[in-house]
C-alpha positions in Angstrom: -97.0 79.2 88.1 -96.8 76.0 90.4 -99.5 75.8 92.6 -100.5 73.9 95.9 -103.6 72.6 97.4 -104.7 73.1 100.8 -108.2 71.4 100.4 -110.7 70.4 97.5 -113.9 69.2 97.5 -117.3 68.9 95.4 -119.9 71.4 95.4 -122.9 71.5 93.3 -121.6 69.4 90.8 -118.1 71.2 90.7 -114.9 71.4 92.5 -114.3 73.8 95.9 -110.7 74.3 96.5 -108.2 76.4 98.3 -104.6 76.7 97.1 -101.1 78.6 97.9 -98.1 80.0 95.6 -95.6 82.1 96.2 -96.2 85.7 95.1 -93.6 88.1 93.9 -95.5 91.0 94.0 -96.3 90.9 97.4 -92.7 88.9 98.3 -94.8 86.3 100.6 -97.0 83.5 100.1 -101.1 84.2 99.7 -103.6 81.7 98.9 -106.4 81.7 97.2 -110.7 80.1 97.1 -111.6 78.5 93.5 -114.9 77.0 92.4 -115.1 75.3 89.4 -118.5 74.4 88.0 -119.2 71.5 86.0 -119.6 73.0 82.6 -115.9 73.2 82.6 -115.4 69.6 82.0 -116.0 70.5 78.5 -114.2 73.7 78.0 -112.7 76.7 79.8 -115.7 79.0 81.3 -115.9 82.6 82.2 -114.5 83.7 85.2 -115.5 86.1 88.6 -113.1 87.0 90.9 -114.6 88.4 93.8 -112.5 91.3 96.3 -113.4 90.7 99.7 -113.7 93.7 102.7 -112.1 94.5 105.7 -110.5 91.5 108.3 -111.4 89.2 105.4 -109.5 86.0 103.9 -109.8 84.2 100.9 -113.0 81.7 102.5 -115.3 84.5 103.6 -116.6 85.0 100.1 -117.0 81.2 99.4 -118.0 79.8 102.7 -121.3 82.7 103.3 -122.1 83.7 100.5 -124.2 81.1 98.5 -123.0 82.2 95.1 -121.9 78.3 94.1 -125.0 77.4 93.5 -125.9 80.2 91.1 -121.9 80.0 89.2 -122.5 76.1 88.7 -126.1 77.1 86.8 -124.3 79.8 84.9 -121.1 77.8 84.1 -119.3 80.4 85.8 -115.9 80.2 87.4 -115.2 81.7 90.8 -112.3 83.1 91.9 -111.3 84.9 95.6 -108.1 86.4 96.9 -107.1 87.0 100.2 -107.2 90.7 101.4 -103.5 91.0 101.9 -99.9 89.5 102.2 -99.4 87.0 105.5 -96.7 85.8 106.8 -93.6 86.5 108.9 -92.1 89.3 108.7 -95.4 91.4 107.4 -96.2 94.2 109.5 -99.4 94.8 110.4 -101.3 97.8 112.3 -98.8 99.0 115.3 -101.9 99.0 117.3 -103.6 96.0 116.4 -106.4 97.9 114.7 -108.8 95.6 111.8 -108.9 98.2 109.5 -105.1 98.5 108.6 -102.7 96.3 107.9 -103.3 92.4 107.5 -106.7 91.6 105.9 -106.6 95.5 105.3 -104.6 95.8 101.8 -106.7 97.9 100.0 -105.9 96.5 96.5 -102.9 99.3 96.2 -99.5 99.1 95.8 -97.8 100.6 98.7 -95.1 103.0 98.4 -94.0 103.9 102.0 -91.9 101.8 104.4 -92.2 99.6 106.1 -95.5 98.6 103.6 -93.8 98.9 100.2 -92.0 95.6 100.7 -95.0 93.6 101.0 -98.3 95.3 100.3 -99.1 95.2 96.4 -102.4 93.3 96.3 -103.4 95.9 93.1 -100.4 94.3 91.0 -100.9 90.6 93.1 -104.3 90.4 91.5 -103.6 92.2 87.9 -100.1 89.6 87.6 -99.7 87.1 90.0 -103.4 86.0 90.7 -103.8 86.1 87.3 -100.9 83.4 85.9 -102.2 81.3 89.4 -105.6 81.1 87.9 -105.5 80.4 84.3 -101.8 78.6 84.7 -103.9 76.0 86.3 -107.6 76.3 85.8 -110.0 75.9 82.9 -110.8 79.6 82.7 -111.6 81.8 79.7 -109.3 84.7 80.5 -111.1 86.9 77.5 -114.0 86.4 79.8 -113.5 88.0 83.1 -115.2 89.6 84.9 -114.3 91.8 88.5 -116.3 92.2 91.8 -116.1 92.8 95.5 -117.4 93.5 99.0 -116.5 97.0 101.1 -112.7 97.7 100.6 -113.1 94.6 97.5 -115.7 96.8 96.4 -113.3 99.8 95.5 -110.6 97.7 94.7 -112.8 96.5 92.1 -114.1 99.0 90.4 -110.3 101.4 90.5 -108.6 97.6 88.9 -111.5 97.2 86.9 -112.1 100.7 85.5 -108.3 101.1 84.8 -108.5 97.7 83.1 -111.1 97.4 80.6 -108.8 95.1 78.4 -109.0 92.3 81.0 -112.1 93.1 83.0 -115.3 93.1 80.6 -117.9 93.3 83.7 -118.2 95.3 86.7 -120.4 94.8 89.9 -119.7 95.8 93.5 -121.3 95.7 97.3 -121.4 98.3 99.4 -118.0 100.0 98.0 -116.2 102.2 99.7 -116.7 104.9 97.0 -114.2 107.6 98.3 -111.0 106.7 100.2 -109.9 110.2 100.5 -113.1 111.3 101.7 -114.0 108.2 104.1 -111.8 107.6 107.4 -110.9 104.0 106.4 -109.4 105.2 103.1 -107.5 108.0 105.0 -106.0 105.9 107.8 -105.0 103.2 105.2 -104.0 105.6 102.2 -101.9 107.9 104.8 -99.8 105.4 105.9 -99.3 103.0 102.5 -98.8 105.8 100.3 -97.9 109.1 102.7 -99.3 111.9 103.3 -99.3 113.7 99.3 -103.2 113.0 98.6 -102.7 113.9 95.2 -101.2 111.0 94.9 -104.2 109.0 96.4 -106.7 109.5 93.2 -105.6 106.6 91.6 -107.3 104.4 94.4 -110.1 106.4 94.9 -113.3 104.6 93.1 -114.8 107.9 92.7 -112.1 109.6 91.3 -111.1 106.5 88.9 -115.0 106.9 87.5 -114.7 110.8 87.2 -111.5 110.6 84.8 -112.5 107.6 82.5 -111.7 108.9 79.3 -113.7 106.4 77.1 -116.9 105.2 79.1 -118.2 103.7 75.9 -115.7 100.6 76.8 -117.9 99.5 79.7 -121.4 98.0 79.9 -123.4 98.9 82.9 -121.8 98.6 86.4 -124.1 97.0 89.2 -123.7 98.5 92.5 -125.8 97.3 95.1 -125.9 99.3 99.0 -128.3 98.4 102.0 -130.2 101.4 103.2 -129.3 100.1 106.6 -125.8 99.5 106.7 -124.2 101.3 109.3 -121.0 102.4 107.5 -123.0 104.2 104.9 -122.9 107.7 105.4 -119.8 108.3 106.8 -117.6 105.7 105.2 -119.0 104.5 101.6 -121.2 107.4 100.3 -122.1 105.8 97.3 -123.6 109.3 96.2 -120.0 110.1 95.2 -119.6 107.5 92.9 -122.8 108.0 91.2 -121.5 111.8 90.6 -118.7 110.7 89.3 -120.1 108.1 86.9 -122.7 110.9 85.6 -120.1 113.1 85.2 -118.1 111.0 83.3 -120.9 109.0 81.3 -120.0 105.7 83.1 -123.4 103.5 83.1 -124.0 102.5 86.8 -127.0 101.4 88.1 -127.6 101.7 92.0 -129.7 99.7 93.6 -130.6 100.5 97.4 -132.3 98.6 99.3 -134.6 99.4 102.9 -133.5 97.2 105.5 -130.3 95.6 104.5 -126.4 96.2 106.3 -123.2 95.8 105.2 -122.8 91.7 105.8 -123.1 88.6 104.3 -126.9 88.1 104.5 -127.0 90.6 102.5 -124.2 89.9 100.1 -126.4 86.0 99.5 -129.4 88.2 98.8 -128.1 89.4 95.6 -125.1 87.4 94.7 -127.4 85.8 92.1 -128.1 88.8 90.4 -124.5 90.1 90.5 -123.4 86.7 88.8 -126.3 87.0 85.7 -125.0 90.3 85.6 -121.6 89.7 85.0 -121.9 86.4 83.1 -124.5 88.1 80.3 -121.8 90.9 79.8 -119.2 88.1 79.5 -121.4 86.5 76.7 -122.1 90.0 74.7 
């Protein structure tokens, strides 16, 4: 896949770099943040792709959270996506709202007008973000490894969970554990997909967890959720997923933690232990 750069430059001994391509599964163009560390020079490395929340772009991630300095000491590759198609002719939220619409694709693949024709960000980063990356990047595509922020968080863990084949390490912030229980997931869910719920369970992070058939194919999944985050109880209720996981025999480990919200301070907190995380699984 043919690739363009918007910018590059170094960073902790690697490469920082923002690109475009054109994207069939979401029939516009959507760019992407890379950081390459150093150890790459000699061989592809493992790679992190990171799902970023609500209003978010591709440079969120990259530009506040800190996590180069910890990928170019691990020799780990960093990947992140924008949150939804752009562009002319994408429709957005009727009323201008930031939780629907663009920066709001929920890592699903819309079915209902006048979303279907655009909004597919689950198969943009299972196919198209995937040829991007290692069509053109010294990754190690049998060493991946999937994370995220908010919305990223439970478009990480329904990809990842459905996807033990590509993904081989799981970590997410702050998830939204339930969309069909939290008023985010219903707003978005209701209008991409319509109003049949049952048909929802398949982007629900909770309900992915509950009806994982073989739990022996994951290591551990890190989940980490400040005790002070303001969208906690009524929109992420990470008690769900935690349910869910016992219930199916999933290994998560949640961490809270006093005094921390939902943003970026406390994202660069523990980006550094999210990154170990994933990168000893890669090595196992």
């Amino acid at each position: 896949m043919t690739i363009d750069t918007i910018n590059e430059t170094r960073c902790f001994g690697g490469t920082m770099g923002t690109y475009r391509h054109a994207s069939s599964a979401n029939n516009c163009d959507m760019q992407f943040a890379v950081f390459v560390p150093p150890q790459a020079a000699d061989g592809n490395v493992p790679v992190v792709t990171f799902l970023s929340g609500l209003t978010c772009t591709e440079e969120n991630f990259m530009t506040k959270s800190g996590a180069q300095r910890y990928a170019a000491e691990l020799g780990v590759m960093l990947v992140a996506p924008d949150t939804s198609p752009r562009g002319e002719g994408v429709p957005d939220d009727a009323d201008g709202s930031w939780d629907f619409g663009l920066g709001a694709g929920f890592y699903l693949n819309a079915t209902e007008e006048p979303w279907s024709e655009h909004y597919h960000m689950y198969d943009y980063v299972m196919q198209d973000l995937q040829h991007a990356v290692f069509g053109n990047f010294p990754g190690d595509a049998g060493r991946q490894g999937l994370t995220g922020h908010s919305m990223g968080g439970h478009g990480a863990l329904t990809i990842g969970l459905k996807h033990p084949d590509v993904f081989r390490s799981l970590s997410a912030f702050a998830p939204i554990s339930t969309t069909l229980h939290s008023p985010w997931g219903r707003k978005a869910l209701g209008h991409y997909l319509g109003g049949d719920t049952s048909t929802w369970t398949d982007y629900d992070a909770s309900e992915v967890a509950r009806n994982v058939s073989d739990p022996a194919r994951f290591g551990k999944i890190l989940v980490d959720q400040g005790e002070a985050d303001p969208f906690l109880t009524e929109q992420l209720q990470p008690e769900r997923l935690q349910a869910a996981c016992a219930e199916s025999g999933l290994s998560l480990e949640l961490r809270r933690h006093q005094g921390y919200d939902h943003g970026y301070y406390f994202i660069s907190t523990f980006i550094g232990d999210h990154l170990k995380h994933h990168r000893e699984q890669l090595d196992a």
